[in-house]
C-alpha positions as CSV (number, residue, x, y, z in Angstrom):
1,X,-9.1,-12.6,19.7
2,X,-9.0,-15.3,22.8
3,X,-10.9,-13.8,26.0
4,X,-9.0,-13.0,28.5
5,X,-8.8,-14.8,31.7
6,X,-10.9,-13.0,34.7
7,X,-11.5,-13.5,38.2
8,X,-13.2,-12.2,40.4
9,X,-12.3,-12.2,44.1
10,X,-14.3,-11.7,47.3
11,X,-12.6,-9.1,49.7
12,X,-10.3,-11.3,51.3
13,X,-8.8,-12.4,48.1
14,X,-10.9,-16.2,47.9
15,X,-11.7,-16.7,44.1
16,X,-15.7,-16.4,44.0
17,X,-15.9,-16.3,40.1
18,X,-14.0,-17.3,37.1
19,X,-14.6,-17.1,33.4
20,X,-13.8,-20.3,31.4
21,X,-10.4,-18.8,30.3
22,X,-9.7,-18.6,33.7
23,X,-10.2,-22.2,33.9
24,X,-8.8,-23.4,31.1
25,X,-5.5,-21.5,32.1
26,X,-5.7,-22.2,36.3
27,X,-8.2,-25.4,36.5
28,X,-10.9,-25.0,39.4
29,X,-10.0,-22.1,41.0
30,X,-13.1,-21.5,42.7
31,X,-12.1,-20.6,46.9
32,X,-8.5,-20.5,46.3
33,X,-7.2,-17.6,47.1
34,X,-6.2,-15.2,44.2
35,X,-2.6,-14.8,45.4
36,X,-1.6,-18.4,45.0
37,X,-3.5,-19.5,41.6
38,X,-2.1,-16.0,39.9
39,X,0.9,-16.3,41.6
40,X,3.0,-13.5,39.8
41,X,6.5,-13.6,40.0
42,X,9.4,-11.3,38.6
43,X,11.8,-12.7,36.2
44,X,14.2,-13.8,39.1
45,X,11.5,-16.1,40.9
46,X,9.9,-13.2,43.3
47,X,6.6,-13.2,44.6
48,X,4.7,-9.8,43.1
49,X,1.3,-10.5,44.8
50,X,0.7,-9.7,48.4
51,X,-1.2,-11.9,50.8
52,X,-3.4,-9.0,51.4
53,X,-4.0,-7.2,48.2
54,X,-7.2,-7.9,47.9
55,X,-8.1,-6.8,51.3
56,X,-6.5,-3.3,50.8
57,X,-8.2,-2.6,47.1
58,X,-11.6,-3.8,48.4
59,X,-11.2,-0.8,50.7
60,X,-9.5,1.4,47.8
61,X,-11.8,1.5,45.0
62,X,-10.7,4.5,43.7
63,X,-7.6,2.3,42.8
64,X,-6.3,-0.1,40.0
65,X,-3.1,-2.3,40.6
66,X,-1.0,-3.2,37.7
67,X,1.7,-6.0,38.6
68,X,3.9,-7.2,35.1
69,X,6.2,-10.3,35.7
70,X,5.1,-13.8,34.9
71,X,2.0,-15.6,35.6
72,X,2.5,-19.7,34.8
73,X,5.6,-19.1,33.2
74,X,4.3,-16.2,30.4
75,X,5.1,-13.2,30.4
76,X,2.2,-11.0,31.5
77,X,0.4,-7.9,32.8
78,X,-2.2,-8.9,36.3
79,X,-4.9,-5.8,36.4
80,X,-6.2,-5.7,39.9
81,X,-9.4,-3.5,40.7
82,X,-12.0,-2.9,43.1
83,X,-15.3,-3.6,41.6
84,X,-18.7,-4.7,43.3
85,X,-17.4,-5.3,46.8
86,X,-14.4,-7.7,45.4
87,X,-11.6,-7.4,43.3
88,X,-11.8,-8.0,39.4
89,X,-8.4,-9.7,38.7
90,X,-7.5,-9.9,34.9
91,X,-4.6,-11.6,33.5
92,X,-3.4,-9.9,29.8
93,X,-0.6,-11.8,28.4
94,X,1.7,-9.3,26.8
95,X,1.8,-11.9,23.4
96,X,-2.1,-11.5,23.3
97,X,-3.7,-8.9,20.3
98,X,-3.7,-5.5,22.1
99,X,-6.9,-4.7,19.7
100,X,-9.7,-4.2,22.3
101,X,-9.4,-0.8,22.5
102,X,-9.5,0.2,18.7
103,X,-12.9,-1.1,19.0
104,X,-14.5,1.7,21.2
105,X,-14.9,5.0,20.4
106,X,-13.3,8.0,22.6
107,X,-16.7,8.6,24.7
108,X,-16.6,4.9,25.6
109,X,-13.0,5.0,26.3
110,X,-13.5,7.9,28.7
111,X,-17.1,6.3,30.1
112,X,-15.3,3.1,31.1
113,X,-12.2,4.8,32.8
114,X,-15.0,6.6,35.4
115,X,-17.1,3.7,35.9
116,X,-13.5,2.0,36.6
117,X,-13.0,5.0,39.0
118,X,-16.0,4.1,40.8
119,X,-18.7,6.6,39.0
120,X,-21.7,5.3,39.0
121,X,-23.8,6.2,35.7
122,X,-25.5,8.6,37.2
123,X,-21.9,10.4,38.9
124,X,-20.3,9.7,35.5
125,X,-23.2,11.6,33.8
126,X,-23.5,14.3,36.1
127,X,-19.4,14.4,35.6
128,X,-19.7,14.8,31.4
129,X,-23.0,16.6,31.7
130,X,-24.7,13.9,29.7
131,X,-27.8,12.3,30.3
132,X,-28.1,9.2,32.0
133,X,-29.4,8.0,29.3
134,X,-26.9,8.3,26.9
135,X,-24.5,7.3,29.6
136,X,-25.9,4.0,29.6
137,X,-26.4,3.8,25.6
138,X,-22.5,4.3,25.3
139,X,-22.0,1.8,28.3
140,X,-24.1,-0.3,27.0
141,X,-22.9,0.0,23.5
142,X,-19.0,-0.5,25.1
143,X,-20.3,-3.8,26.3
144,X,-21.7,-5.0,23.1
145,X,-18.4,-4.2,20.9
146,X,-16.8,-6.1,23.8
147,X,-18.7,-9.2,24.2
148,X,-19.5,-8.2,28.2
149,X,-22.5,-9.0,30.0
150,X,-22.2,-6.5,33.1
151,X,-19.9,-3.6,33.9
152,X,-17.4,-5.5,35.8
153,X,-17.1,-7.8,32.7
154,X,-16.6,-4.8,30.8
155,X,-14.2,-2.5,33.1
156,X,-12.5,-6.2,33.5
157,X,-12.4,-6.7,29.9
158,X,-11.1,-3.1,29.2
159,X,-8.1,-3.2,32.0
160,X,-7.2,-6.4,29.9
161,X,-6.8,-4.8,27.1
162,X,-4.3,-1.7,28.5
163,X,-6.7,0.7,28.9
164,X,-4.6,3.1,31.4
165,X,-7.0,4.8,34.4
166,X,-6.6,8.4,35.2
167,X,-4.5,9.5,38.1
């Protein structure tokens, strides 16, 4: 399965990082703003990012945006989310393998959705009444299965693949 193509934004919506997906799909992207290299758009031509998006979830970060129209011309789903003081942007075309998820087991699953949800391991522990330990040997197993190197790789990875976030 191709990666999938992820941003990440400062709060003010300027592209600070982008994985070589991203690239391939957007070119250099770095400082642009998220808003106009994403640029989703209903089917009839409409704008579906905001200007300020980014600003509002950088101060949300219990929140996770979810905007379906088309990104380039393809039909696709934009997962926005607040992650380490920016916004984790991930594009998921809807033709893409939805086979991310079969990969990790239910404790996984439900360890990524509250470190999404802005538990840290420790809160996410305390939350399951597991150790922090094993917290992070699921986590860290999670990341492994999914080819991340951090947990922002790994929530962004997961949104990507339609994991849906409580609440």
């Amino acid at each position: 399965m191709d990666a999938l193509p992820i941003l990440l934004t400062d709060d003010q919506g300027n592209i600070v990082r982008a994985n070589a997906p991203a690239i391939r799909r957007f070119g250099p992207c770095l400082g642009k703003r998220c808003v106009d290299v994403v640029a989703l758009r209903a089917e009839g031509g409409a704008a579906r990012c905001a200007q300020d998006c980014a600003c509002h979830l950088a101060r949300s970060p219990m929140e996770t945006r979810v905007g379906r129209g088309l990104v380039s011309g393809t039909p696709a789903q934009v997962y926005c989310t607040c992650m380490a003081r920016g916004v984790v942007v991930v594009i998921h075309d809807e033709h893409a393998a939805d086979a991310i998820l079969e990969l990790l087991s239910p404790r996984e699953v439900e360890l990524v959705r509250l470190v999404a949800a802005g538990h840290t391991m420790k809160s996410a522990a305390r939350e399951l009444g597991l150790a922090p330990s094993t917290v992070r040997t699921h986590l860290d197993n999670a990341k492994l299965k999914l080819g991340a190197s951090t947990l922002p790789d790994l929530v962004a990875k997961a949104l990507g693949s339609g994991l849906r976030w409580p609440g």
